[in-house]
C-alpha positions, 0 to 999 in steps of 0.5 A: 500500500503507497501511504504518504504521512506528511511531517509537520514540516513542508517538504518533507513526507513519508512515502512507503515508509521512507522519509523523502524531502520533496521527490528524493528519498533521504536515504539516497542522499546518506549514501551518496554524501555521507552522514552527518548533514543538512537538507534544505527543501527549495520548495519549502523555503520559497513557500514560506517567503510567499506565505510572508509577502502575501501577508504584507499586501497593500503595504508599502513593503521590503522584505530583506533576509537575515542571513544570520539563520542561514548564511549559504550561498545556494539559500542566499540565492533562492531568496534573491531571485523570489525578491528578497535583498539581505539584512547582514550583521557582519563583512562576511554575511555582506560578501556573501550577499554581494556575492549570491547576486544581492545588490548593495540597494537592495542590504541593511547592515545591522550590528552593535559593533561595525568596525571602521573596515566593514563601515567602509566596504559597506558604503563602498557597496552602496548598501541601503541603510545601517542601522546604528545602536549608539553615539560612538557608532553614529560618529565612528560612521560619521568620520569613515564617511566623510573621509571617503567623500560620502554620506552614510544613509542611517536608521537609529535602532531604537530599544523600546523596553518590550519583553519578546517574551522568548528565551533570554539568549535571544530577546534584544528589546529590554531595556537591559539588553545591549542592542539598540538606543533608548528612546530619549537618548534616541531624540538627542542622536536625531538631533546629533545626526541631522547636523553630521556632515557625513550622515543622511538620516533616512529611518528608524528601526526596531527588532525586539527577538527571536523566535516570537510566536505570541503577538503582543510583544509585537504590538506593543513594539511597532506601537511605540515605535511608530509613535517615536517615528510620528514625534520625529516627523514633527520634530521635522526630521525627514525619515522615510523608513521604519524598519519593523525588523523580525522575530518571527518564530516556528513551532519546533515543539508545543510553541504556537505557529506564529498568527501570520494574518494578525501578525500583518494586522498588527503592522497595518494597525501600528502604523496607519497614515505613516506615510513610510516604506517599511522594512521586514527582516525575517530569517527563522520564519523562512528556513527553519522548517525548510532543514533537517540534519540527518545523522546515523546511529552509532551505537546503543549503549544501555547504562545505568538503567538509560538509553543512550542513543550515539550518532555521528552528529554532535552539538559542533554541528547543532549546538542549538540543544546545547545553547538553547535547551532548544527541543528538536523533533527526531524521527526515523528515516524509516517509518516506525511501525504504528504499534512500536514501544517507544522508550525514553532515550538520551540522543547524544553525539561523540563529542568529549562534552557531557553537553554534547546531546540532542534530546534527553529522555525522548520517547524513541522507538527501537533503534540499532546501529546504522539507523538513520535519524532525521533532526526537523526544524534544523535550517535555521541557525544550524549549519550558521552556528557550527565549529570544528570543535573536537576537529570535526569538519564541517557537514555538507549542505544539501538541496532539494528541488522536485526530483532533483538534489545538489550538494551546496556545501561540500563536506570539509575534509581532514586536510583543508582542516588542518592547512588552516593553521601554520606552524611558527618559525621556531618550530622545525618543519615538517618533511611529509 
């Protein structure tokens, strides 16, 4: 009987009892790439960014991926040629924009800690906006500008005291937190910044945290900053961008999916008779669900009275349970049978850290060695995240669209690894 069990996740399903991401069965791609690794579904992410634009229709609407949730090339790409320019938060991610065909009209640089180098590539990139979080940066920017025959165009990233209501590590908006400007210090910097020679005001900006998924932190920020922009205008400052940010979440476990209709409403509400373009910088939201990082059982150690499930994949490939307490659904790339005893595991990687795990206590089925297991929600700031630690290279990056797949990251072998460092001239050479 052909049965298809569709995943929580687009793009991905079940068809005989086999896992597939969109029309090529996961399987297929273990044996030809090896494990651990990452698979993105093409099909998934463009969805997910039709599903965000069409929400914003009749608005006056930019939307521009934070490559910080997935910074690959091939992903980078996709979301260009569906319309979408880049929010980068360093010189790299810049580069990788510029160079996935993003052009510098089209990129908003974000970031509390821009060095004088990137201040200068970014405006010789002519990017579209920076958003700047303090006084020393606005000046820094100031003088690079000046000393290049230029004008910086600059939105002041405003902190306006919201609770995102997310995990601690990731909420930006309160009033302890480093990013952004308090909203009085934010009225002297207007004025400070109308007067710089080297500076074009031309925006505001907000972006309270990641993985939201209530709408009243929403609310009460794009309220209070809209209202700080209708003050500005008054006041005669002559801005013409807000720039609402992202945040955006998933439902990786009992989290609500994100109201995406009220989430518009909410921007529609906030910000009636503004008169301004507004910016968008959704990241999570757009490549979360599209990844997985499948990885294969390596032993199944019975100790103490626990399960502990050992793969080949560790937290220098996923470090999200590890940083996070993050939970990630794992399922089986072959379907379990519908009566299979679950049993409570601990799904760990190799790595010589007792931190190294991907699920404690996870109701799993029977597995052996050689099983292949499938870890959703993994696109966003998976592969982004990742390290040598322990040197272990980096996994490779695969692709799907339809019926076809291509690896868009090669693994990274032992040698280019190890070639990375270079051995001091008080140290005799090595003859291989």
């Amino acid at each position: 009987m052909n049965s298809t069990t569709l995943l929580p996740q687009e793009g991905f399903s079940f068809r005989e009892g086999l896992l597939h991401a969109e029309g090529v069965p996961i399987d297929r791609i273990a044996e030809q790439v090896g494990t651990p690794f990452y698979l993105y579904s093409s099909s998934a992410m463009e969805a997910a960014y039709q599903r965000f634009t069409a929400a914003l229709t009749g608005l006056n609407a930019k939307v521009f991926y934070a490559m910080k949730a997935n910074s690959n090339q091939a992903v980078v790409r996709s979301f260009a040629e569906w319309g979408a320019g880049s929010d980068v938060v360093s010189e790299g991610e810049l580069r990788r924009a510029l160079a996935a065909g993003v052009p510098g009209n089209r990129i908003v640089f974000a970031g509390v800690g821009k060095t004088q180098r990137e201040m200068a590539f970014a405006l010789e990139a002519g990017i579209l906006q920076f958003n700047v979080e303090s006084l020393p940066e606005l000046e820094q920017l100031n003088q690079v500008a000046l000393s290049m025959g230029r004008k910086a165009p600059v939105a002041l990233r405003v902190n306006p005291n919201v609770d995102a209501q997310t995990h601690t590590k990731i909420a930006t908006g309160r009033k302890a937190d480093k990013f952004g400007i308090d909203l009085d210090h934010a009225r002297t910097l207007y004025r400070d910044a109308q007067v710089m020679k080297g500076i074009a005001v031309e925006g505001l900006a907000v972006h309270i945290g990641s993985q939201l998924t209530r709408m009243e932190p929403f609310r009460d920020a794009f309220q209070r900053t809209a209202d700080f922009y209708r003050e500005m205008q008054a006041a005669g400052v002559p801005l013409l961008r807000l720039d609402l940010g992202g945040g955006l979440g998933v439902p990786y476990h009992h989290d609500q999916a994100p109201d995406l209709q009220r989430y518009a409403e909410i921007v529609k509400e906030t910000t009636a008779g503004l008169g301004a373009e507004l910016a968008f910088e959704p990241g999570r939201y757009l490549v979360a669900s599209a990844g997985l990082l499948v990885t294969r059982v390596v032993f199944v150690k019975e100790e103490r009275g626990r399960r502990f499930i050992i793969v080949d994949g560790a937290m220098n490939d996923l470090i999200r349970p590890t940083l996070y307490e993050a939970w990630h659904n794992i399922i089986p790339l072959r379907q379990a049978d519908s009566g299979a005893e679950l049993t409570p595991c601990d799904v760990v990687g190799p790595v010589c850290e007792s931190g190294d795990f991907f699920a404690k206590e996870r109701d799993l089925p029977p597995l052996k060695s050689g099983d292949l297991l499938a870890l959703c929600d993994a696109g966003a700031y998976g592969s982004a995240m990742a390290s040598n630690y322990n040197s272990r290279p980096l996994v490779p990056e695969v692709m799907v669209r339809g019926d076809e797949m291509a690896v868009v990251r090669p693994r990274q072998d032992y040698a280019t690894m190890i070639a990375q460092d270079r051995l001091p001239g008080w140290l005799p050479a090595l003859h291989n």
